[in-house]
C-alpha positions in Angstrom: 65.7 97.1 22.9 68.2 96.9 25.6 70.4 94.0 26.6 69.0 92.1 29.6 72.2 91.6 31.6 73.4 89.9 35.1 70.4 87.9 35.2 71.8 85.3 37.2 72.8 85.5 41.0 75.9 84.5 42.7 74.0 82.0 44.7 72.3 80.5 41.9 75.4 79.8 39.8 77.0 78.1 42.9 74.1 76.0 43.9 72.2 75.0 39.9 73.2 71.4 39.6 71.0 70.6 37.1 72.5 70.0 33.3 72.0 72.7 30.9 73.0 76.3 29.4 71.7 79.3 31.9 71.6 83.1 30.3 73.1 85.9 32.3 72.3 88.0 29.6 74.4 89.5 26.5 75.5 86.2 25.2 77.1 84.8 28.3 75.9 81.4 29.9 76.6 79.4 32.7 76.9 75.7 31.1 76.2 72.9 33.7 77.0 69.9 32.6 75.9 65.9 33.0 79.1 65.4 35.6 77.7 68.8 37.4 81.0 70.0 36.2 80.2 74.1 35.3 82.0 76.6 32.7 80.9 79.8 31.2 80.5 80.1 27.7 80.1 83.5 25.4 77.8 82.8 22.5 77.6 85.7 19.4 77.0 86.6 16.2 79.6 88.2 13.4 79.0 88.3 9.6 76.2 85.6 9.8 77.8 83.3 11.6 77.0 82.3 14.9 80.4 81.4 17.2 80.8 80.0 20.7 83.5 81.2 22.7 84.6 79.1 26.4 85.6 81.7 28.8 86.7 79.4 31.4 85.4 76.7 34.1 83.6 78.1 37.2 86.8 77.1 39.6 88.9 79.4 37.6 86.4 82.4 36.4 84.1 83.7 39.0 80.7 85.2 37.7 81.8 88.5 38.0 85.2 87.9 35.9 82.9 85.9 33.1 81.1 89.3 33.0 84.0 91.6 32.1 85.1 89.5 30.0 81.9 89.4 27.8 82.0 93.1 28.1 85.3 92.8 26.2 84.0 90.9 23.8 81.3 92.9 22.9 84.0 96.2 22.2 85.7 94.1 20.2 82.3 92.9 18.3 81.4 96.4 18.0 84.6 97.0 15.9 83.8 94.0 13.8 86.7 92.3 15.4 86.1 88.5 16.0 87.1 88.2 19.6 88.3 84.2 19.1 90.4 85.0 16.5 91.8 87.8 18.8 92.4 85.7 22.0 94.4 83.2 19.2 96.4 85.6 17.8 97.6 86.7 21.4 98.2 83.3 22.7 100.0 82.8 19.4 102.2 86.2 20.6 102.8 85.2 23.6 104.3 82.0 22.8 106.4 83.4 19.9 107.9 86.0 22.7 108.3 82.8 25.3 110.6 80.9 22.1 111.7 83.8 21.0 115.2 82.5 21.2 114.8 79.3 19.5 117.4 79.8 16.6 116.6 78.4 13.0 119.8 75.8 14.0 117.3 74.5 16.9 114.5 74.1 15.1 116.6 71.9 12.2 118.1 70.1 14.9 114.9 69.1 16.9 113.5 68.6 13.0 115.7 65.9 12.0 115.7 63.9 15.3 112.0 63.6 15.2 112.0 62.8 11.5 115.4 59.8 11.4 113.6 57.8 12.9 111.3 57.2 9.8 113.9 57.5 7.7 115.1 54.0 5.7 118.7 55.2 5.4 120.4 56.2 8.6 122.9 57.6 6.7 120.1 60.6 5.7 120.1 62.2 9.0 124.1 62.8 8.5 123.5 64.3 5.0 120.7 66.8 6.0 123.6 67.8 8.8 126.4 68.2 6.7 124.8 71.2 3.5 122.7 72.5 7.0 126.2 72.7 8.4 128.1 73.6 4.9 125.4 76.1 3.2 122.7 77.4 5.5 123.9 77.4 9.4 126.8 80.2 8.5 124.5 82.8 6.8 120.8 82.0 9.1 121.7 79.1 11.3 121.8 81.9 15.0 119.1 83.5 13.9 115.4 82.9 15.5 113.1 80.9 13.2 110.4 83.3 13.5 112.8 86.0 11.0 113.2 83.9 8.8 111.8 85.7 5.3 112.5 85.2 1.6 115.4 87.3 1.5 117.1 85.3 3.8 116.1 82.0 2.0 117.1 83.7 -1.5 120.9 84.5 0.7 121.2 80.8 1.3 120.5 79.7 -2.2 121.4 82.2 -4.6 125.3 81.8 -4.6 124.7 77.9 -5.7 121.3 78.1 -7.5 123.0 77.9 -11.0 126.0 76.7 -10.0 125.0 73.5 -8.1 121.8 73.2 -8.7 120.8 69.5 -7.5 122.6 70.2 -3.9 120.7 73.9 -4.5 117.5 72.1 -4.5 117.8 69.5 -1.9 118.5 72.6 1.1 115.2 74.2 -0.3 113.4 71.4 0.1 115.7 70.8 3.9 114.8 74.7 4.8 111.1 74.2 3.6 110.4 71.3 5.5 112.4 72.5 8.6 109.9 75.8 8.6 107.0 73.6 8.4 107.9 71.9 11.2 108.8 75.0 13.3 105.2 76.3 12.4 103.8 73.1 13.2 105.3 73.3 16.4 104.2 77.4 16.7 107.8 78.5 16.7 107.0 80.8 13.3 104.2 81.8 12.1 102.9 83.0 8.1 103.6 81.2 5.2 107.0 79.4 4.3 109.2 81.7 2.5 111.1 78.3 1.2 108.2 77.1 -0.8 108.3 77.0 -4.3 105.2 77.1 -5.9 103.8 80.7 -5.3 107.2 81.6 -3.7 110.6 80.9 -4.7 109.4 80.1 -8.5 108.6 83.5 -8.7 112.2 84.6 -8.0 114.6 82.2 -9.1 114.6 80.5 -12.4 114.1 76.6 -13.0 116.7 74.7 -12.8 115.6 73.2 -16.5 116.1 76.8 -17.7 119.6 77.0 -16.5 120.9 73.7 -17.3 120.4 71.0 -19.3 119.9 67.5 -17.7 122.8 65.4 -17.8 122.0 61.7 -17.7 124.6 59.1 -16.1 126.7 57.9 -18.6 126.1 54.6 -20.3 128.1 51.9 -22.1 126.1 51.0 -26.1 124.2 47.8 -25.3 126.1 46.7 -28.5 129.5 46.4 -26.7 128.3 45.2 -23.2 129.4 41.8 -24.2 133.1 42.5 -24.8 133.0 44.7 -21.8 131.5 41.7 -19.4 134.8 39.5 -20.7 136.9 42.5 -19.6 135.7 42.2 -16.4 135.4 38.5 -16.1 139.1 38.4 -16.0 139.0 41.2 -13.1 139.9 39.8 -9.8 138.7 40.7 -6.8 134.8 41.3 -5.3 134.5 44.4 -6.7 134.4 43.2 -10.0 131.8 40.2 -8.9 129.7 43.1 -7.4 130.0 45.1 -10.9 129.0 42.0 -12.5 126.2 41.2 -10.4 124.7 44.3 -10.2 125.2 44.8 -14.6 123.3 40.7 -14.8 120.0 42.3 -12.5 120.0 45.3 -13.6 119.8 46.9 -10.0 121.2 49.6 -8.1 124.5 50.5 -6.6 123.1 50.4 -3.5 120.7 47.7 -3.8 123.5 45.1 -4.7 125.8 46.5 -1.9 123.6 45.9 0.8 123.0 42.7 -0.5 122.8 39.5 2.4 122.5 36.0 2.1 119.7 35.5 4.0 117.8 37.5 0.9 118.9 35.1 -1.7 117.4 31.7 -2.3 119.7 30.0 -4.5 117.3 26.8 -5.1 114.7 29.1 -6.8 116.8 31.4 -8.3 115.3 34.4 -6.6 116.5 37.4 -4.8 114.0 39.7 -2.5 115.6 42.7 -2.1 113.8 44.7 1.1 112.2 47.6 1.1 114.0 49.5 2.9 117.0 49.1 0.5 114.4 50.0 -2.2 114.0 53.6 -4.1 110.2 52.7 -4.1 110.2 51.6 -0.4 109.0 48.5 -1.9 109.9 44.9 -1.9 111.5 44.0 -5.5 111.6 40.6 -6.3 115.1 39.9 -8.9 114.9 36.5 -10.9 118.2 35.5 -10.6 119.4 33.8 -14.2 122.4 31.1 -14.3 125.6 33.6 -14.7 124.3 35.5 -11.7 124.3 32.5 -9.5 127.6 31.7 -10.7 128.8 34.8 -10.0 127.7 34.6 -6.4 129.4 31.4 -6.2 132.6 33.3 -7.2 131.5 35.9 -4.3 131.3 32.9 -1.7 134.8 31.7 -2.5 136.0 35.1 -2.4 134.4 35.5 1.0 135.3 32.2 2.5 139.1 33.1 2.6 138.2 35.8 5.4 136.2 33.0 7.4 136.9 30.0 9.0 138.2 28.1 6.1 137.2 24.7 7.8 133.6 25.4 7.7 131.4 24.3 4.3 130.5 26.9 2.0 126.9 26.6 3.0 127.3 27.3 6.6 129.9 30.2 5.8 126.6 31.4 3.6 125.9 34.7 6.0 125.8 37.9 6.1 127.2 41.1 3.4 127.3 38.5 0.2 130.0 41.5 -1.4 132.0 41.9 1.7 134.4 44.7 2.1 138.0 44.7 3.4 136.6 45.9 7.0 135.0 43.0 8.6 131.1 43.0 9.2 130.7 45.2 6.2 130.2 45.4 2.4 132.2 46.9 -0.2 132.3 50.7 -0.3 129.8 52.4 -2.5 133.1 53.5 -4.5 134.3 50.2 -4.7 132.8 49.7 -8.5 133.3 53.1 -9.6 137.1 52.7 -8.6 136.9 49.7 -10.5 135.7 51.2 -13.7 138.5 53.9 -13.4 141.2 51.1 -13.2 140.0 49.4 -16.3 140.3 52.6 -18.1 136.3 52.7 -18.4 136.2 56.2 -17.2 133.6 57.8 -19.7 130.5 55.0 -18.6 128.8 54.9 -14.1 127.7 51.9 -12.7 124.3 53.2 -13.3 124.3 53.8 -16.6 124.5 50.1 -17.4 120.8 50.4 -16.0 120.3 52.2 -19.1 122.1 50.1 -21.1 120.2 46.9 -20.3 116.5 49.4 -20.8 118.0 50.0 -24.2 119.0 46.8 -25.3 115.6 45.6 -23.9 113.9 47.9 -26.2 115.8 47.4 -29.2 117.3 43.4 -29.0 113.7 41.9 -27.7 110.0 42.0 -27.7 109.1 42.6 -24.4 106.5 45.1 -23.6 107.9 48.0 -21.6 105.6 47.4 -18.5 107.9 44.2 -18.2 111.4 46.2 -18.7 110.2 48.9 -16.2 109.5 46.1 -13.9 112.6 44.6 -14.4 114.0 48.2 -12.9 111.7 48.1 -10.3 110.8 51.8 -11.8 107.3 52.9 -10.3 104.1 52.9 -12.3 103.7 56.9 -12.9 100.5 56.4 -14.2 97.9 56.0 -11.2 95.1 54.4 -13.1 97.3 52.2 -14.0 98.9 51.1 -11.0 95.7 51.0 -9.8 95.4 47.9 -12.0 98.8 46.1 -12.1 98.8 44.3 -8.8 101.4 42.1 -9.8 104.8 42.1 -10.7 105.4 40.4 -14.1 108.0 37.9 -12.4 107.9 35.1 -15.0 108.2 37.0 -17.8 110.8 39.1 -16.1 112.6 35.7 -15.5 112.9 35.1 -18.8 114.0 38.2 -20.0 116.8 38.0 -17.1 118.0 34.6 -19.1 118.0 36.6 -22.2 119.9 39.4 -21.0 122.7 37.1 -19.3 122.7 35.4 -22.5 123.5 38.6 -24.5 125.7 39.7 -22.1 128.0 37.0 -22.9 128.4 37.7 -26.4 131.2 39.5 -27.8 130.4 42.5 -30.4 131.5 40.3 -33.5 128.7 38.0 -32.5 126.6 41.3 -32.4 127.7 42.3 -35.7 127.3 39.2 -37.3 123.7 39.1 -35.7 123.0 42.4 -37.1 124.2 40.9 -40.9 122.4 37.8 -40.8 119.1 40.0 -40.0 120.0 42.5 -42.5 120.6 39.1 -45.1 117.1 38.1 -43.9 115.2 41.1 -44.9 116.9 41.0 -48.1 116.1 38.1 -49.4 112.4 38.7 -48.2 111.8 41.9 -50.0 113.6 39.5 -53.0 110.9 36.7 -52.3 108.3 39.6 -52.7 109.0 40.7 -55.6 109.5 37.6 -57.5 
């Protein structure tokens, strides 16, 4: 049977006010809306599914333009050719060709400014800057976002793949996320050549393959005692800030940025924020007697730079490890110099983290959701975190005590520890077997 076409009149498409869909014939209809507002709409069939297509309001598209373009259509339906996802991909074209010259260096720079903002560390933005500025501007930074293929991803990372393989890693992830964002955006189009998974594991071998994982070097739990009365006699706040941070087990970072206004010396607690936080979470540090003294050591320290006529209590603000520069906190150097001037060259600040996990496993009873709470390590398990809503602070408080406790013993009262246990298993296994 033929198609019934132009069944509507100029006249009555201009003067129909009442609401509803009016068939010209061949899939095309005038649509007249509640507001009498009117637009034409192309309504087909292709592989079973039914698809509605709008054309254009009647200000814009006259009834005789609606018609060819349905006629279009139906050439392109005869070639099994979906005529929406045709009138996409050439608007997609056409504003590829009208950004044709944004550069992969645009993109990256319009990527990070809409994403620092969300960022905790405001020194991130600066880093994604300098290895785009270092590694991947000089071989693809002029070149528009759109070529940017696998080949050009493999030049970037190749040379330092096996060679530096964390910095290696971090501009994939950089590139990866900066192509997402110019697709997002309809600078590029097709899939992200910087992906791993289906992508880039296919062509360059895993980092685990290539190297082994080196962990941060960390001082035997069994001689962190004489090594806390090395440093007691250390002057200066970058030894308090070593000692500080060794007596809570935290981060670099984390006791850096340390302020007063965080710590509540009456309770004996410090809430470190979350932005300061690897788990963007805030961690709650039970603060055991040694700590507090050592802050008290920090204050005096601190109140020589202040107005020395003031109480310590009032002088009680801001950085609590202040640096030489005024209004700022020690470097994140400062204990890592430290360790090189007392010769301690082969254990990193961090590594004490380990230290204290060890010792917690091996010197006490404590279950190991309580030491990983103590690191304020995430709960990998999701049923499980699930569950836990909360975090173990009294128990942690008293394995804090314990911990400054141990830390103040010297290894010959470790080793005579270890004999008197070794005496006590003796003599009952000799009980037994009398």
């Amino acid at each position: 049977m033929a198609l019934q076409l132009n069944r509507l009149s100029a006249l009555k498409v201009k003067t129909e006010t009442r609401e509803g869909w009016y068939h010209d014939g061949g899939g095309l209809y005038l649509q007249v809306a509640a507001s009498g507002a009117k637009s034409w709409i192309f309504c087909y069939m292709l592989y079973g599914r039914c698809r509605e297509m709008g054309l254009g309001s009647l200000n814009a598209v006259s009834l005789a333009d609606a018609r060819n373009k349905v006629a279009n259509c139906r050439k392109l339906l005869d070639q099994k050719i979906d005529p929406i996802d045709t009138r996409k991909a050439e608007r997609t074209a056409a504003r590829l060709a009208s950004t044709a010259g944004m550069t992969f260096r645009e993109c990256a720079e319009s990527c990070i400014k809409a994403r620092e903002g969300g960022w905790r560390d405001a020194k991130q933005a600066q880093q994604w800057r300098n290895t785009l500025d270092a590694y991947v501007y000089p071989k693809i930074g002029k070149l528009p976002v759109q070529s940017i293929d696998v080949g050009l991803v493999l030049k970037v990372l190749e040379p330092i793949w096996a060679e530096k393989p964390e910095t290696a890693n971090r501009i994939r992830g950089r590139i990866e996320n900066i192509l997402d964002w110019a697709s997002a955006r309809e600078y590029r189009t097709g899939e992200n050549p910087a992906r791993w998974r289906g992508r880039l594991e296919n062509l360059l071998p895993p980092h685990r393959k290539l190297k082994k994982v080196v962990h941060h070097a960390a001082l035997p739990f069994t001689k962190v005692g004489d090594f806390m009365a090395r440093l007691d006699g250390q002057s200066g706040m970058d030894a308090r800030a070593l000692e500080f941070t060794i007596l809570t087990a935290t981060r670099t970072n984390e006791c850096l940025g340390a302020k007063w206004e965080e710590i509540d010396l009456v309770n004996k607690v410090w809430a470190v924020p979350a932005n300061r936080m690897k788990a963007s979470k805030e961690h709650r540090v039970p603060l055991s007697d040694r700590a507090i003294e050592v802050l008290r050591k920090a204050e005096v320290l601190a109140s020589k730079r202040k107005d020395p006529s003031l109480p310590l209590d009032q002088q009680r603000t801001g950085w609590v490890f202040a640096g030489q520069k005024k209004d700022r906190p020690l470097s994140n150097m400062a204990m890592l110099v430290l360790l090189r001037r007392m010769k301690a060259t082969d254990i990193t600040v961090h590594g004490f983290r380990s230290t204290f996990r060890d010792w917690t496993a091996e010197r006490t009873a404590y279950s190991r959701e309580v030491a990983e709470a103590a690191l304020a390590h995430t709960v990998g398990n999701k049923v499980e975190a699930a569950y836990r809503r909360g975090d173990l602070f009294g128990k942690r408080r008293h394995l804090m005590d314990e911990w400054a406790e141990y830390c103040g013993k010297s290894s010959v009262d470790e080793a005579a520890k270890i004999v008197s246990i070794a005496e006590a298993r003796q003599e009952k296994i000799a009980v037994g077997a009398r």
